[in-house]
VOBA-362133 format. One line per 2 residues: for each residue x, y, z of C-alpha. Coordinates in pm, 1 decimal, padded with zeros to 6 digits. Example, Ala and Ser with C-alpha at 12.3 -4.5 7.8 and 13.67 -1.06 7.14 Angstrom:
01230.0/-00450.0/00780.0  01367.0/-00106.0/00714.0
END
This chain:
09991.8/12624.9/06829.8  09803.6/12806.5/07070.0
09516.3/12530.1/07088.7  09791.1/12324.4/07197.9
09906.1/12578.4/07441.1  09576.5/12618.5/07576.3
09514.0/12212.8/07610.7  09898.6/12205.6/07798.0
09785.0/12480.9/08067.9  09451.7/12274.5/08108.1
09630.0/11952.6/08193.3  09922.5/12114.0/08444.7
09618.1/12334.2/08605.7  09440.1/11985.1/08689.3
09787.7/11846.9/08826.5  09864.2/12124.7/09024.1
09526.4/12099.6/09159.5  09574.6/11749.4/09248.7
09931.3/11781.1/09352.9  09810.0/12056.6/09591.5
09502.7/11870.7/09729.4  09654.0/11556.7/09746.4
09322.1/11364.9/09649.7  09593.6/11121.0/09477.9
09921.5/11006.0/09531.7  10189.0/11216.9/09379.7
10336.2/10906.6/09143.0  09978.9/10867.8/09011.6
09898.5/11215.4/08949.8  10231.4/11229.5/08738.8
10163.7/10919.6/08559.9  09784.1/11065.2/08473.6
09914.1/11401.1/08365.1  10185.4/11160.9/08102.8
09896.2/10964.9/07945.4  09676.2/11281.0/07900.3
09950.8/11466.7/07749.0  10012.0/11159.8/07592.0
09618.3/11081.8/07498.8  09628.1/11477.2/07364.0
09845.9/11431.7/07106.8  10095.2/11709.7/07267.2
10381.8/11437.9/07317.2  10497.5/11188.4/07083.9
10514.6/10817.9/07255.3  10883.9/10841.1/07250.1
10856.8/11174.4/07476.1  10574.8/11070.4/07704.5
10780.8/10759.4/07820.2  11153.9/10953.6/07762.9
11122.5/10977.1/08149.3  11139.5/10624.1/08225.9
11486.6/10602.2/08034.0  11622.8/10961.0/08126.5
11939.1/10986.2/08264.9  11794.4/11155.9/08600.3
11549.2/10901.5/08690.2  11800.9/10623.6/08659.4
12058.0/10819.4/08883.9  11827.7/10892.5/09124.3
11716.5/10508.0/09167.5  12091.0/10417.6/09144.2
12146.3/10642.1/09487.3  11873.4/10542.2/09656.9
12103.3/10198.2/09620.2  12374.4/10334.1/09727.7
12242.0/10514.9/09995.3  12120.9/10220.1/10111.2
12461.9/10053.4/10122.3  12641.4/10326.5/10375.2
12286.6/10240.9/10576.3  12329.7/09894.5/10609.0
12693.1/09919.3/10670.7  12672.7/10142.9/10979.4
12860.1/10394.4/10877.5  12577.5/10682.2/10937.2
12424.8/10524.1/11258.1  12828.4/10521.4/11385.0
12821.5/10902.5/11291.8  12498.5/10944.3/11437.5
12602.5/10801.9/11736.0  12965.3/11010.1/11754.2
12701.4/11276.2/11711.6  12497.3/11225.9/12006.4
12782.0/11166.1/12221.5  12788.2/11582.8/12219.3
12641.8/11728.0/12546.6  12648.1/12108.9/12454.3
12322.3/12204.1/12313.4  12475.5/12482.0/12090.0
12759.4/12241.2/11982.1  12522.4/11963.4/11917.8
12321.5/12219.7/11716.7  12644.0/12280.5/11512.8
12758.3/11942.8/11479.6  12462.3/11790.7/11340.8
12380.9/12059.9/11084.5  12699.7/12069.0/10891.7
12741.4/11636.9/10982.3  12359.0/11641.4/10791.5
12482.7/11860.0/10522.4  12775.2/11734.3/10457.3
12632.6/11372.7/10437.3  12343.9/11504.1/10231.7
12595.0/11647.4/09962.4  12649.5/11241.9/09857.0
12339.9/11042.7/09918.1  11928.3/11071.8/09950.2
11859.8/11378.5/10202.6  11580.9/11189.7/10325.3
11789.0/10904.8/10413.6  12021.2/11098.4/10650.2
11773.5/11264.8/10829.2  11561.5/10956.4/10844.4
11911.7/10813.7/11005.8  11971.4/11077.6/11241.3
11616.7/11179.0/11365.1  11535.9/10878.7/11585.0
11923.4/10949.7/11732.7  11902.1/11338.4/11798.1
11561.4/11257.8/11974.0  11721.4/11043.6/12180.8
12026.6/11254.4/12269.6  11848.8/11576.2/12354.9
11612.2/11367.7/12636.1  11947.5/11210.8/12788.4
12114.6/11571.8/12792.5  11775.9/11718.3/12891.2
11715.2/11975.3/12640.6  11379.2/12006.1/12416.6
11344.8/11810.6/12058.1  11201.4/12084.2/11894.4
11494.4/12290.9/11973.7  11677.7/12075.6/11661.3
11454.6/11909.6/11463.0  11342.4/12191.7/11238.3
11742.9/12236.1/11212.7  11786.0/11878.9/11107.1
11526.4/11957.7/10790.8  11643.6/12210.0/10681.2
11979.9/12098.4/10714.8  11945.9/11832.6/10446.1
11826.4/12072.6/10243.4  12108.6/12269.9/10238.8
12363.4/12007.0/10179.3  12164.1/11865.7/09901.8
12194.8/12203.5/09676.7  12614.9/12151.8/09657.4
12612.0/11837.2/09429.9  12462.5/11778.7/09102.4
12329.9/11374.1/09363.0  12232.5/11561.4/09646.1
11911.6/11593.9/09576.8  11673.5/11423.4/09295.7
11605.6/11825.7/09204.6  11889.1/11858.1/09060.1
11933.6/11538.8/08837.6  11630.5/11642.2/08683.9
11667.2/12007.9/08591.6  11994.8/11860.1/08508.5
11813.4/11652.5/08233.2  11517.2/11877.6/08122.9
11815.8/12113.8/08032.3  12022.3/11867.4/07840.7
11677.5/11743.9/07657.4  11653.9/12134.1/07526.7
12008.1/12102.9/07359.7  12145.6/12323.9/07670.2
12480.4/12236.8/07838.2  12455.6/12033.3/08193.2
12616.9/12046.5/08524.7  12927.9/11870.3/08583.9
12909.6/11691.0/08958.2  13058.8/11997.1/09199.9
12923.4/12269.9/08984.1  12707.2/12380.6/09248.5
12942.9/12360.1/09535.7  13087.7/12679.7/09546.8
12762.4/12838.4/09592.7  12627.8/12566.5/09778.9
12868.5/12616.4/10043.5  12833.5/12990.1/10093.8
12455.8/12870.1/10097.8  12519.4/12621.8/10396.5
12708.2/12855.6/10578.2  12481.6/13133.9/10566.1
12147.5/12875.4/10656.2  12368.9/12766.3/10944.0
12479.0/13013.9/11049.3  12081.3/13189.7/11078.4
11941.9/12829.8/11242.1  12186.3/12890.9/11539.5
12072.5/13191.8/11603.3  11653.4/13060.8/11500.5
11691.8/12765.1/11732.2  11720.5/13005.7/12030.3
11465.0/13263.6/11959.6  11203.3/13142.1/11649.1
11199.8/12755.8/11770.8  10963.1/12661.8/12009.1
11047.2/12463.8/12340.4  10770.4/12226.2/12405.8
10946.8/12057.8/12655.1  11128.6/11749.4/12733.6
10959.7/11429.1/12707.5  11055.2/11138.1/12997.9
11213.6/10889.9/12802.6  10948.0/10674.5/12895.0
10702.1/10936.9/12760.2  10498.0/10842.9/12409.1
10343.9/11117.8/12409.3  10613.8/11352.6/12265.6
10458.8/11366.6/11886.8  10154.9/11516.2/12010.6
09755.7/11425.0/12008.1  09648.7/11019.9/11902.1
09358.7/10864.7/11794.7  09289.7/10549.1/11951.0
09015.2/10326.9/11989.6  08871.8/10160.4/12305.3
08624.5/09886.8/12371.3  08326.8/09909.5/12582.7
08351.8/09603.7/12864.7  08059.7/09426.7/13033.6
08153.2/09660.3/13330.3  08242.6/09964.8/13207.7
08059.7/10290.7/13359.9  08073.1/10429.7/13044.3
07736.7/10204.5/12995.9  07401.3/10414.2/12957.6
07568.0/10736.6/12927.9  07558.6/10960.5/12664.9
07838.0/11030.4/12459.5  07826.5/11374.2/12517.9
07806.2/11305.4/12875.7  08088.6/10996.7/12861.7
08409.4/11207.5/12958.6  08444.9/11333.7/13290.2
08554.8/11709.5/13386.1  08902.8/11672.7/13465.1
08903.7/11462.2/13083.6  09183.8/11718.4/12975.6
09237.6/11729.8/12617.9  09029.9/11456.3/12493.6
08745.9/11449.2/12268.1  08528.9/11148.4/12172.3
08457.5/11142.1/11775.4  08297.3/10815.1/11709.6
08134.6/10501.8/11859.2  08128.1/10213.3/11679.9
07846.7/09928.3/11737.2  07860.5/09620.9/11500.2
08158.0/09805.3/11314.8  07924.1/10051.2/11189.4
07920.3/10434.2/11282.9  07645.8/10544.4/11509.5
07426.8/10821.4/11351.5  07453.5/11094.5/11700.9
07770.2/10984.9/11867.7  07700.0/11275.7/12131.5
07308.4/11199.6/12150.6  07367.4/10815.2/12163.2
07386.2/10575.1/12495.8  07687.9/10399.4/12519.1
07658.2/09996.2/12502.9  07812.9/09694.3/12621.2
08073.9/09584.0/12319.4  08039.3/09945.4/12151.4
08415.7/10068.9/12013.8  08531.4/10435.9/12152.7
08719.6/10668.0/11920.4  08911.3/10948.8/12097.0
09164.4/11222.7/12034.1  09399.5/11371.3/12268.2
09736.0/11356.5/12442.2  09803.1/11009.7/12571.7
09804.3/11086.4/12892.5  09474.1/11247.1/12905.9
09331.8/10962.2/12727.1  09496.5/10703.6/12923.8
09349.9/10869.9/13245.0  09017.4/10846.2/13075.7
09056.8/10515.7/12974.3  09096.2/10359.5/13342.0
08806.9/10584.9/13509.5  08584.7/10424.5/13256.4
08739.3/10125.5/13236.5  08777.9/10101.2/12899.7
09007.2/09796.8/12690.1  09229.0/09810.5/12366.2
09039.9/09561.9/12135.7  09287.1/09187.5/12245.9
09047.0/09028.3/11978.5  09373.6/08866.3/11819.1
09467.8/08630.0/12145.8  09786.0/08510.9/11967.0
09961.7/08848.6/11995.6  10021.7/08800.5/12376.1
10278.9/08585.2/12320.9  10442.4/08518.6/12619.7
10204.3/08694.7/12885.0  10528.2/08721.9/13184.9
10768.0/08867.4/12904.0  10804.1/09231.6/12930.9
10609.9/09474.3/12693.7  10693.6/09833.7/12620.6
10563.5/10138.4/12474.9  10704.1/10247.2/12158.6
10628.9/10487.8/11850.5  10746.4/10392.6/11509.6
10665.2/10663.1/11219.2  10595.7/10571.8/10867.9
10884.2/10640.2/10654.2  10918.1/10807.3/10321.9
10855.8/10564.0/10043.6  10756.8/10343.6/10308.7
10563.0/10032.9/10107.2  10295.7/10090.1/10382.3
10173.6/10435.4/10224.5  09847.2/10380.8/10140.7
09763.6/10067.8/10285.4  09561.1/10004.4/10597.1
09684.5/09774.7/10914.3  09428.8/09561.7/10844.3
09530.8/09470.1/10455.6  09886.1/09433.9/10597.7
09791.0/09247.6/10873.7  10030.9/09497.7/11077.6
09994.6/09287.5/11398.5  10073.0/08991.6/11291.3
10344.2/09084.0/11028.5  10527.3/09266.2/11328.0
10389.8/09089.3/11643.7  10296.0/09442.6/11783.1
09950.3/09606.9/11924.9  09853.4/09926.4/11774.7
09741.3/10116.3/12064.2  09690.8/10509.5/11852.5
09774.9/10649.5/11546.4  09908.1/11013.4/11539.3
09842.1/11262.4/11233.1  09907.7/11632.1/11186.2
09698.3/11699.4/10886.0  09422.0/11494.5/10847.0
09105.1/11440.4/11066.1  09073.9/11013.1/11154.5
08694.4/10930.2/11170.8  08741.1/10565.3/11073.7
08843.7/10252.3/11336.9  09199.5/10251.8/11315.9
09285.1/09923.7/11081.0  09087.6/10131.4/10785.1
09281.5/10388.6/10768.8  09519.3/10437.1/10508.1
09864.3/10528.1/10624.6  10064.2/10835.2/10489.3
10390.4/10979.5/10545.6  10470.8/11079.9/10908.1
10180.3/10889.3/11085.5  10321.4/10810.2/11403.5
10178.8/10454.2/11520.1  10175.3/10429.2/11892.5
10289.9/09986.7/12007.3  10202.2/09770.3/12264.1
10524.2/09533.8/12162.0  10799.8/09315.7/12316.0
11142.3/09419.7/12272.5  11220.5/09155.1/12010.6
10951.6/09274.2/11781.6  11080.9/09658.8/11768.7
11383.2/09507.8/11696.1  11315.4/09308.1/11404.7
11092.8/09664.3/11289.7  11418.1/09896.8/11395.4
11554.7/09692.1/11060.6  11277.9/09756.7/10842.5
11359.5/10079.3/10621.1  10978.8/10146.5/10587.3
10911.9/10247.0/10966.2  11112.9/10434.8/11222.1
11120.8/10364.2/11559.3  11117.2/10712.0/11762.4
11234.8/10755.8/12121.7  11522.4/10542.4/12297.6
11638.8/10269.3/12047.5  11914.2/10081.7/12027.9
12091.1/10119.9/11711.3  12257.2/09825.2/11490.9
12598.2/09796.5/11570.1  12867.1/09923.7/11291.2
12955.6/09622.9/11040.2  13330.7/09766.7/10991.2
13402.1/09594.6/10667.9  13053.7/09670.0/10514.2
13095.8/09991.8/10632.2  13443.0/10063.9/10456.5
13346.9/09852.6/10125.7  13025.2/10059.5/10112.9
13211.5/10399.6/10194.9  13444.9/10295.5/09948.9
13240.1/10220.6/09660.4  13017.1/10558.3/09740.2
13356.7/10770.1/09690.0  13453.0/10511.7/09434.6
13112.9/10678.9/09197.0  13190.5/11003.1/09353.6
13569.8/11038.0/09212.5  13492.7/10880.0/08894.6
13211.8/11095.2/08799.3  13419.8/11404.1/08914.0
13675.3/11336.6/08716.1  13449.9/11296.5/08407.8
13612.0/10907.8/08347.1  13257.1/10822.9/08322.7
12882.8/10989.8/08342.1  12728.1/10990.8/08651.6
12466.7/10725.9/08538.4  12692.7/10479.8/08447.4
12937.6/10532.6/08790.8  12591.0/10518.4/08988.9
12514.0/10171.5/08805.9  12861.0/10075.8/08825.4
12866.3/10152.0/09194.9  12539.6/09950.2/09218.8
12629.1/09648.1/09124.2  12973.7/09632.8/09324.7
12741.0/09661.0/09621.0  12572.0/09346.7/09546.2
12911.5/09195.7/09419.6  13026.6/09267.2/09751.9
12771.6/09139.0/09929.1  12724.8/09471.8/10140.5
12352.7/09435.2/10007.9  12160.5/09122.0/09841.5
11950.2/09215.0/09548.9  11624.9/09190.9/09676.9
11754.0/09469.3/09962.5  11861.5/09673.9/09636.5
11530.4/09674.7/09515.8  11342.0/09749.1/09813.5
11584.9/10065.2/09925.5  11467.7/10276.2/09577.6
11198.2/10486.7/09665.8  10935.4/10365.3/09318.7
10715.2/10642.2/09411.2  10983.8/10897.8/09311.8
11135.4/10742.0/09011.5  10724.9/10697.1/08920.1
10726.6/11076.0/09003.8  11008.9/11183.8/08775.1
10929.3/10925.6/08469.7  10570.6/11122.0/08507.5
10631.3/11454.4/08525.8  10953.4/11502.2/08291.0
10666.8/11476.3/07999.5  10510.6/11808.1/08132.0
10825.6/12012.4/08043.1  10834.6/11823.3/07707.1
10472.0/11961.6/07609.7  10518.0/12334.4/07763.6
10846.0/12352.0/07501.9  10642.6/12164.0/07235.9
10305.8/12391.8/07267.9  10490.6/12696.4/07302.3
10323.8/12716.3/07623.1  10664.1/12800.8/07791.8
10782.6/13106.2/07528.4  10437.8/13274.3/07566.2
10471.9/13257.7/07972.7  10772.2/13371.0/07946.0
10721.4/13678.5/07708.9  10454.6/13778.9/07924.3
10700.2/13791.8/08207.3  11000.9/13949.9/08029.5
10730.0/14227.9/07923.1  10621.7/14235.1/08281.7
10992.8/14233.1/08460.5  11261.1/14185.7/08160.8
11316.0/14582.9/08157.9  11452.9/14591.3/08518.2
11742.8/14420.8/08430.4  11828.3/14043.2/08430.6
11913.4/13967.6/08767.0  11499.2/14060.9/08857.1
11394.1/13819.5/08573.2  11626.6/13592.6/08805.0
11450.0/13628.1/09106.8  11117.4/13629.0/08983.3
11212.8/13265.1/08844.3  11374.1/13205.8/09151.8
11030.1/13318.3/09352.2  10770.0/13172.5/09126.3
10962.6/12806.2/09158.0  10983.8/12861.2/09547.1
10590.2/12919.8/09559.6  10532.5/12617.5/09409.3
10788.7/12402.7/09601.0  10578.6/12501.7/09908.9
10276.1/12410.8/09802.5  10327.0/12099.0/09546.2
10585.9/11827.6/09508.0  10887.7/11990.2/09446.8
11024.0/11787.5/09137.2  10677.7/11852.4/08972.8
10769.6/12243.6/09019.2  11114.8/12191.3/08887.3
10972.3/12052.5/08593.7  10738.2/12285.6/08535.6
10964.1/12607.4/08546.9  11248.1/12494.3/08377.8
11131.5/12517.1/08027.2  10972.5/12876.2/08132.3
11342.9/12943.0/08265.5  11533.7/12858.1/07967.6
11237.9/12990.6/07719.1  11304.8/13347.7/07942.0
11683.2/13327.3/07879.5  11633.0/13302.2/07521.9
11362.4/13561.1/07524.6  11603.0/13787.8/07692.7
11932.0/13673.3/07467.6  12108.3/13530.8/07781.7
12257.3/13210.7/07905.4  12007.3/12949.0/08037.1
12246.5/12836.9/08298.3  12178.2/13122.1/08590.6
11814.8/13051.8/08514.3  11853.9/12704.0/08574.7
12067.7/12706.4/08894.5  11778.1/12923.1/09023.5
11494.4/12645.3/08954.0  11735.4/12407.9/09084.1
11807.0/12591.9/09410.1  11471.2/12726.7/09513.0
11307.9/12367.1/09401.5  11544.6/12195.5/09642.3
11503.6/12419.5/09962.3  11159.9/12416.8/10099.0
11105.4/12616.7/10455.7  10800.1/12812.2/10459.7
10555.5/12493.1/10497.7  10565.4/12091.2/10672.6
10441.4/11945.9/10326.3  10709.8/12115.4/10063.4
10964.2/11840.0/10187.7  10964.0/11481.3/10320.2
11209.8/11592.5/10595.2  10981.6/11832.6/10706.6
10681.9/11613.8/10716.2  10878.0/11387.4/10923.4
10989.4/11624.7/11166.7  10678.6/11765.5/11224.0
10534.7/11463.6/11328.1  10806.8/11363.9/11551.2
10878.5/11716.0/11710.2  10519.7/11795.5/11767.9
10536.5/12127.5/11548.9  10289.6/12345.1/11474.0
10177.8/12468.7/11107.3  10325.6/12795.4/11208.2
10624.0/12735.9/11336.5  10754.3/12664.1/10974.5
10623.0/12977.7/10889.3  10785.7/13177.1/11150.3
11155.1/13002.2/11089.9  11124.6/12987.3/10715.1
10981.1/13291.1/10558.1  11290.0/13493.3/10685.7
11511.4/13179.8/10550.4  11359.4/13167.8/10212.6
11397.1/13540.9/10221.9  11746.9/13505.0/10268.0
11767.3/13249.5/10008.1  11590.8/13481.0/09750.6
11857.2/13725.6/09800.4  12161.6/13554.8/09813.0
12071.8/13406.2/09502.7  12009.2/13741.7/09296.4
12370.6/13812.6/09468.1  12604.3/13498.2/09445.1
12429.9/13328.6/09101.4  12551.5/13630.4/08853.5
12853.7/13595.6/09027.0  12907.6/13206.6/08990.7
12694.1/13141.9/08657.6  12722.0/13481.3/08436.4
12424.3/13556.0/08224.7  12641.5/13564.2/07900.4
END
């Protein structure tokens, strides 16, 4: 058994690894670790693929669906805009945390704030007040709305499962709300007061401005004419260059081996960092071009072009692909002027990259092309946009059918699976979305995610993996008392939120959790409302959460400034939970 054991910790140490590193995509890392566990003999076939049919990865596709229906109705861009309507910055603040939260309670937290980003942006320029006064807010926000219903968050469909596939009992649909609410208040509540003093102001971008989201990479071309010619590259930039910094030149689409040491030529492609307007200052002293190689992207040359910045969506179906294998300019009839990334260093020309999650793509477009992209779900078009206009009998069929699921699953006429299928297919019935919009609104990387990664829990109960980390921590912690084998659960799964996909953490503590509860003789259920809680709020870092990525991007955050608001949040968190869960889920 302990061979076993021993080959289970060697397969989750290589996916945390991964998961951490991010060398692969999350979905294929969690398909890997199933056909190694699979491969090792430490799942049968049935339970390596038992995540493709469980309960919580059809649910979660089914609301991404359904989601998908209030979106194309209107209804949350007519909220959105009711919501932006509000000029007090405090009230605003208010409004659009417990609006987020309240919305996130029902459908895809990522959706909501994916809805309202693009629209608080825009009403904190018109009212003049900073982005990044309320974007960190809008996160975290979410967050706390998705901890109050068993759909509010994909977390807690699948500690939801993992606990029914260990014989224990499951949560009902608004189990969690009376401690989710106290939760909400109480994050609320400290994000007024963080907005004023822990967020940063870093000003108010003209609503003309692009260069809000922070430093670009772009690439320029060398003209015939260009005094850039002959010069050095560590000579290229003049003094009063500001911010930028030139990292590669290009000559016959091949990197130069000394971009500093090497003479500039005729034809040779420029690639610079720095804030657009630095480089755009650069640009004209030098007299540098964007690459107009593709001639039938003018269109019509006396039509007026604008400046725009669309951000790559989570579960966007560009992740991972470059502009050139899409053939971005073409498919959109846009320029892509700069690309904008927190995280990663760009050495490559600009169509080789492959996009992630919060790139921020700076456009060269007319006004009809952003909006045919406003409609694609897989970008988001930052800044001043105009929004589609409420559908109101799409948008009361699709609110309808959402509380439709909602009421039936509460009332326990039917399992949440089957109302979430049911509710699926009266969508399409309806015609509030076709089928192939059905398809394209779930999120595969997730449901690849949870089919993946449900396995892992499977093998740590199987192995006995889970019962020996969990003796070693009731040895460790299990004679202080119960409620600090709580929070040391509760900690241990918030560690790992921060630093690794946060269903792969879920999975990975909850058979430790229950294995602890029977160690100890108590009820699983506190132990599991802990995974499911600290797995579903992640402050401390940008990555823990796809809100957060995205609102780092678009407010122009700092690594640090999640620090500084969320350690004293998930502080907070840690404590109310050792207080409120005994309370609302009694050990025995």
């Amino acid at each position: 058994m302990m061979f076993d054991a021993w080959l289970t910790f060697a397969v989750i140490a290589g996916a945390v690894y991964l998961f951490v590193t991010e060398k692969l995509p999350i979905e294929v890392v969690a398909l890997l670790v199933l056909a190694s566990l699979l491969a090792l003999r430490l799942v049968s076939t049935e339970e390596a693929l038992s995540g493709f049919s469980s309960p919580a990865t059809i649910t979660v596709a089914a609301m991404f669906v359904l989601s998908a229906g209030l979106q194309r109705g209107g209804s949350l861009y007519r909220l959105g805009e009711l919501l932006a309507q509000i000029r007090r910055g405090w009230l605003l603040a208010l409004a659009m945390m417990l609006l987020t939260a309240l919305v996130s309670g029902f459908i895809n937290n990522t959706a909501a704030v994916a809805v309202f980003l693009p629209l608080v942006i825009a009403a904190t320029v018109a009212n003049r007040q900073p982005p990044s006064k309320y974007l960190i807010a809008l996160s975290y926000a979410g967050q706390f709305g998705g901890v109050c219903t068993l759909i509010g968050t994909s977390t807690n469909l699948l500690v939801d499962s993992l606990a029914r596939q260990s014989g224990e009992a499951g949560f009902t649909l608004f189990e969690f709300a009376p401690m989710g609410v106290i939760f909400v208040a109480v994050g609320v509540a400290y994000m007024m007061v963080a907005r004023r003093f822990l967020l940063p102001d870093l000003g108010i971008p003209e609503q003309s401005d692009t260069g809000h989201a922070g430093r670009y990479v772009v690439e320029l071309l060398v003209g015939e004419k260009s005094p850039a010619i002959g010069r050095r590259g560590s000579e290229l930039l003049p003094d009063d260059a500001g911010d930028v910094v030139m990292l590669e030149i290009f000559r016959a689409k091949q990197p130069v081996s000394s971009p500093r040491g090497e003479q500039v030529q005729a034809g040779d492609r420029l690639l610079m960092r720095g804030e657009w307007r630095d480089i755009e200052q650069a640009r004209k002293k030098l007299r540098l071009d964007y690459d107009h190689v593709a001639r039938d992207l003018d269109g019509d040359v006396a039509a007026e072009r604008l400046h725009a910045e669309a951000m790559v969506a989570p579960g966007s179906h560009l992740i991972g692909h470059t502009l050139a294998e899409v053939r971005f300019g073409h498919t959109y009839r846009v320029r892509v002027q700069g690309l904008h990334r927190h995280r990663l260093a760009i050495r490559q020309p600009l169509d080789r990259v492959p996009l992630a999650v919060g790139d921020v793509l700076l456009l060269d477009a007319p006004e009809k092309s952003l909006a045919a992209m406003r409609s694609d779900p897989g970008l988001l078009v930052l800044g001043e946009r105009v929004q589609e206009r409420t559908k109101l009998g799409r948008a009361l069929l699709a609110i309808g059918v959402m509380t439709g699921v909602v009421t039936v699953a509460a009332l326990g006429w039917l399992p949440i699976v089957a109302a979430a299928i049911f509710g699926c297919i009266a969508l399409v019935m309806l015609n509030v979305l076709k089928t192939e919009d059905a398809y394209r609104a779930i999120d595969w990387r997730v449901i690849m995610l949870l089919a993946g990664v449900l396995p892992m829990g499977i093998a740590l109960q199987n192995s006995g993996a889970a019962a020996w980390i969990a003796g070693i921590a009731v040895d460790l912690v299990g004679g202080y008392g119960p409620v600090v084998a709580l929070l040391t659960i509760y900690l241990l799964t918030t560690i790992l939120t921060e630093v690794m996909s946060n269903n792969a953490s879920a999975a990975l503590v909850v058979p430790i959790a229950i294995a602890t509860a029977e160690t100890l003789g108590l009820d699983s259920k506190p132990f599991l409302v802990a995974v499911a809680f600290a797995a579903s709020t992640s402050f401390l870092t940008p990555i823990g959460y796809q809100t957060n990525t995205m609102v780092y991007t678009a407010g122009g955050y700092r690594f640090t400034d999640f620090v500084k608001v969320g350690l004293p949040l998930n502080a907070i968190f840690l404590v109310m939970a050792g207080l409120l869960i005994p309370r609302y889920f009694p050990f025995s």
